[in-house]
C-alpha positions in Angstrom: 144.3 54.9 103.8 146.9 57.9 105.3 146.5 61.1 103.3 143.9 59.2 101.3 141.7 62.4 101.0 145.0 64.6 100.0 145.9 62.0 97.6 142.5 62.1 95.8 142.2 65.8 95.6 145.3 66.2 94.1 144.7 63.3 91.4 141.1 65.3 90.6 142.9 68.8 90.4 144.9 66.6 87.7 142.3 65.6 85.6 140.7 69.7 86.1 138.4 69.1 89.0 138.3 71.0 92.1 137.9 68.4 94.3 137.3 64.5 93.8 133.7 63.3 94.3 132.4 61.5 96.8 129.1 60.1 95.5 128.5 58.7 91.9 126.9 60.9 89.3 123.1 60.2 88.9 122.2 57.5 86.6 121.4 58.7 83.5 117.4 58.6 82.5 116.9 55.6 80.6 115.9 55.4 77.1 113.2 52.7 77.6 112.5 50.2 79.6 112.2 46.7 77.8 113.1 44.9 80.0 110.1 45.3 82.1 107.5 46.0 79.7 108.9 44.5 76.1 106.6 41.5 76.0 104.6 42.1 78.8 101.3 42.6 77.6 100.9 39.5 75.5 98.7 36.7 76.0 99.8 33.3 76.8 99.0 32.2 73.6 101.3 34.7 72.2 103.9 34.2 74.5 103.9 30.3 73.4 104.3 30.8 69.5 107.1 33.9 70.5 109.0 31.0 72.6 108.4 28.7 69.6 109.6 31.1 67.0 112.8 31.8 68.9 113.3 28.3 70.1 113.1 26.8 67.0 115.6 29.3 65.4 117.8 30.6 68.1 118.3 26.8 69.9 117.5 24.4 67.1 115.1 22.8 69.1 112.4 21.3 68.2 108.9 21.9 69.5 106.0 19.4 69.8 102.8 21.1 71.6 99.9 18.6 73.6 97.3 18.8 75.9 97.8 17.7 79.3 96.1 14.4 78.6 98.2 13.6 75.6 101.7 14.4 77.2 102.6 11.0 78.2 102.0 9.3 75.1 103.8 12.2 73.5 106.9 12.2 75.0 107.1 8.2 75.0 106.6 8.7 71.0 109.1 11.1 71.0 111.5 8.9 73.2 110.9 5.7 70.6 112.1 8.3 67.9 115.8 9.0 69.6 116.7 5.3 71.0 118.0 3.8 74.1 119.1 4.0 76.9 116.3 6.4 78.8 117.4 8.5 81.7 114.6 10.0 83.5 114.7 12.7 85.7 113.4 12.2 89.3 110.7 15.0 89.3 107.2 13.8 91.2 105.9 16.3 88.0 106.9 14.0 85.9 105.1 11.1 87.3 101.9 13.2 88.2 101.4 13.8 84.5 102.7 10.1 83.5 105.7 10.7 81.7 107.8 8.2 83.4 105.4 5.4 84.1 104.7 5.2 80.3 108.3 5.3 79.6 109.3 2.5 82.0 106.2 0.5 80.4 107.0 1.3 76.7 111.1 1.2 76.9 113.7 -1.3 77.8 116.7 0.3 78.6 115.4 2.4 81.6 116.9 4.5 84.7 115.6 7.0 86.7 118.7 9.5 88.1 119.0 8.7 91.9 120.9 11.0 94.0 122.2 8.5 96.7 124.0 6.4 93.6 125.6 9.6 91.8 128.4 7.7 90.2 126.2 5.2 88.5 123.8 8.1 87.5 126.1 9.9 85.9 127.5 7.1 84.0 124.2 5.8 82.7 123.3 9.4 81.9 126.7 9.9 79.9 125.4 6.9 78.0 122.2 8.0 77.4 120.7 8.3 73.6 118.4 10.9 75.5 116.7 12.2 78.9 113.5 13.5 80.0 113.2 16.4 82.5 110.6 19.0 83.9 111.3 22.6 83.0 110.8 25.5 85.2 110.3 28.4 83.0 110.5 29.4 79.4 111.9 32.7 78.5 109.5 33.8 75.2 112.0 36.6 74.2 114.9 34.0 73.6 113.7 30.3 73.5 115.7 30.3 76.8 114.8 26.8 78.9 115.1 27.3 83.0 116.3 24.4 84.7 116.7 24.2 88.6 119.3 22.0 90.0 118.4 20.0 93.5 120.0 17.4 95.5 117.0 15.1 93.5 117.3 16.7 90.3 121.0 16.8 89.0 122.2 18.6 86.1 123.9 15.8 84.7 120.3 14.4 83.6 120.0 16.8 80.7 123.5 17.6 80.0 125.3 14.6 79.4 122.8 13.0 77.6 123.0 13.0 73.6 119.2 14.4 73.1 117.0 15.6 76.0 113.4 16.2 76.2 112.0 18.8 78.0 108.5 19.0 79.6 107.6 22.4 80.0 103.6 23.7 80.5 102.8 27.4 78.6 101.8 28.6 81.9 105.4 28.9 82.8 106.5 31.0 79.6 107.9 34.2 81.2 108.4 37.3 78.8 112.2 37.8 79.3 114.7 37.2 81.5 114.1 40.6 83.7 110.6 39.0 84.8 112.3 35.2 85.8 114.8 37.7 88.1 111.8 39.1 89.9 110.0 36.3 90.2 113.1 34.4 92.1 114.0 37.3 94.2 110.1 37.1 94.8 110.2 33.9 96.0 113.5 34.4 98.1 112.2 37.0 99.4 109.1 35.2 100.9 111.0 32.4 102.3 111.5 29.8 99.7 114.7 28.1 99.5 116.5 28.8 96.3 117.9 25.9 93.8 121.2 25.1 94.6 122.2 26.1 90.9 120.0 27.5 88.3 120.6 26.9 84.5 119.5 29.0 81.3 119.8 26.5 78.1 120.1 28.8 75.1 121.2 26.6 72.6 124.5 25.4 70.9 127.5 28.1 71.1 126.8 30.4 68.5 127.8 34.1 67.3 126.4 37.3 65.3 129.6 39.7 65.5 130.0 39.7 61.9 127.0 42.0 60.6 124.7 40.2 62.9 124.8 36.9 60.9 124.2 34.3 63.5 127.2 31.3 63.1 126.0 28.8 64.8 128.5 26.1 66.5 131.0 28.5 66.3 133.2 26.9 68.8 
């Protein structure tokens, strides 16, 4: 730090300034603001078919929509179509609604992920033809899935997995990722303790550098 002003001066008078700046130059006035507002003002309703639409063709998921009173039978349909083994996340959402109490009743080859045997976990769930977990948020702009990652509810549930299912209610669908950003630092801000790791699922690896024509599995 010696001559550290000197120093500086003399590099500015270099590159034609009198003297070398102390303070950034002013953010430049921004040209919109989507972020915030792109999405804002639609309706639940829209915000679902937006998270379909973009789901379906950015992630190649597939989407199957049901009343709260239909979800368990759902899902265990939906399980049935993928196979065995079942790994089923430990989420007291999922057992509220159901989910997991039909599943133990209408499958064989059940586990429920259990943080205080990790090594077995993860070897049944790396095993697993698929795996049923609760999803935090949808992102509407994207098809973006939010996971949170606990000491109960381990990220290995719906990664190693071939298939997983997620169970995800439209009340959660968020515009874009800007508002999920607020809403955490909301949250953190009041006192809640944060997930230990949060993931965004957007899909298989993919690209659009070449005229914007989306490659998908590119790696």
């Amino acid at each position: 730090m010696m001559n550290r002003d000197a120093f500086l001066t003399e590099l500015a008078q270099k590159m034609g300034h009198k003297t070398f700046r102390t303070q950034p130059a002013p953010a430049p006035v921004p040209v919109n603001n989507y972020a915030s507002t792109r999405f804002a003002d639609k309706t639940p309703e829209e915000l679902e078919a937006l998270f379909i639409e973009a789901a379906t063709k950015t992630m190649l998921a597939k989407v199957t929509t049901c009343s709260e009173t239909e979800v368990a039978q759902t899902v265990l349909d939906l399980v049935k179509g993928y196979g065995e083994p079942v790994l089923l996340s430990q989420d007291d959402r999922l057992e509220t609604l159901g989910i997991n109490g039909a599943i133990r009743e209408g499958a064989q080859h059940v586990m429920t992920w259990n943080e205080k045997t990790p090594e077995a976990s993860r070897t049944f769930a790396a095993g697993a033809k698929v795996s049923v977990v609760y999803g935090e948020y949808g992102i509407a702009d994207c098809g973006f899935i939010v996971l949170f990652a606990r000491e109960h509810l381990g990220r290995s549930v719906s990664l190693l997995p071939e298939n997983s299912i997620v169970v995800l209610r439209r009340s959660t669908l968020l515009p874009r990722v800007a508002q999920l950003a607020k809403l955490l630092d909301k949250k953190a801000q009041a006192g809640e303790r944060m997930p230990s790791v949060i993931n965004l699922i957007g899909g298989p690896s993919s690209t659009a550098d070449i005229e914007l024509i989306k490659v998908v599995g590119v790696h």
